[in-house]
C-alpha positions in Angstrom: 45.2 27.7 -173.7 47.4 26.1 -171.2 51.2 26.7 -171.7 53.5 24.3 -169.7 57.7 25.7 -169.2 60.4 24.6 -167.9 63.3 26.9 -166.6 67.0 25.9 -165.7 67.6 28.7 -162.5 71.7 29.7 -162.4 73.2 30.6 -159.2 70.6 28.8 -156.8 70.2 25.3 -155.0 67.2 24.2 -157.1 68.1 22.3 -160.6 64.5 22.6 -162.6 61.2 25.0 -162.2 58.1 23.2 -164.2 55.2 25.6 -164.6 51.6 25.7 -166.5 50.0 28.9 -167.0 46.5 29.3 -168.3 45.3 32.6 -169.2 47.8 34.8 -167.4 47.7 32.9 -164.2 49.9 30.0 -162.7 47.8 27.0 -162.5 50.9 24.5 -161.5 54.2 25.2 -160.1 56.8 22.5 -159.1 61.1 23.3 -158.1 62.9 20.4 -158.6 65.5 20.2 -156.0 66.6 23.0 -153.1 64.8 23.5 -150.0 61.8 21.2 -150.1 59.2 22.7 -147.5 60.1 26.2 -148.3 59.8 25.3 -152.3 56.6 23.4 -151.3 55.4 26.4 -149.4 56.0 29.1 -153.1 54.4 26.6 -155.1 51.1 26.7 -153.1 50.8 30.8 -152.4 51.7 31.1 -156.4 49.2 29.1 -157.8 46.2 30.8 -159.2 48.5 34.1 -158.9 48.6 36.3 -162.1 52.0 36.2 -163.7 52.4 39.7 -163.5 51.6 40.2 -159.6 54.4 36.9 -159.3 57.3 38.5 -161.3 56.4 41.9 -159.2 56.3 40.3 -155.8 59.3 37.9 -156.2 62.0 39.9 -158.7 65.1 40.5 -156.5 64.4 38.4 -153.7 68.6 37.4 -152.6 69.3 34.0 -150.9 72.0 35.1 -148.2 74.9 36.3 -149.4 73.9 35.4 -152.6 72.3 37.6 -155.4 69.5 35.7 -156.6 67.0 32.6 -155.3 64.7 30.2 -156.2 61.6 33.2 -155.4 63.9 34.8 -158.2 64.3 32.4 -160.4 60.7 31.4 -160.8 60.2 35.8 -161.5 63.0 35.6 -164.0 61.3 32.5 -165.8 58.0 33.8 -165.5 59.0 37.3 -166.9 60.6 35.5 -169.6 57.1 34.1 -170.4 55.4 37.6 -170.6 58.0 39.1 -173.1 
């Protein structure tokens, strides 16, 4: 069963996170806004990732002086999914 999420992130330059996950692993990933290339870049490495191994390598990741980021934002919504 494919399950398709959005997620608002707080705090960081990107305005939307649209996912799919299909049996515990991200099969589509897209940010909507922020840093295009570097966004670009996430979305490729996560998909076909488990969840779980995303939320672990990702949670806490800071954006400069800042105490969260898009990497961050995609654990948080993610780890929201697995609860």
């Amino acid at each position: 069963m494919i399950k398709k999420g959005s997620y608002k992130p707080q705090g960081v330059c990107s305005r939307q996170i649209d996912y799919e996950i299909e049996d515990g692993i991200v099969t589509a990933l897209k940010f909507t806004g922020g840093c295009n290339g570097n966004l670009s870049g996430i979305s490729r490495l996560v998909v076909g990732m488990p969840v779980e191994k995303v939320v672990e390598l990702l949670s806490g990741t800071t954006c400069g002086f800042k105490n969260t980021s898009c990497p961050d934002q995609l654990a948080r919504a993610l780890a929201r999914e697995m609860e």
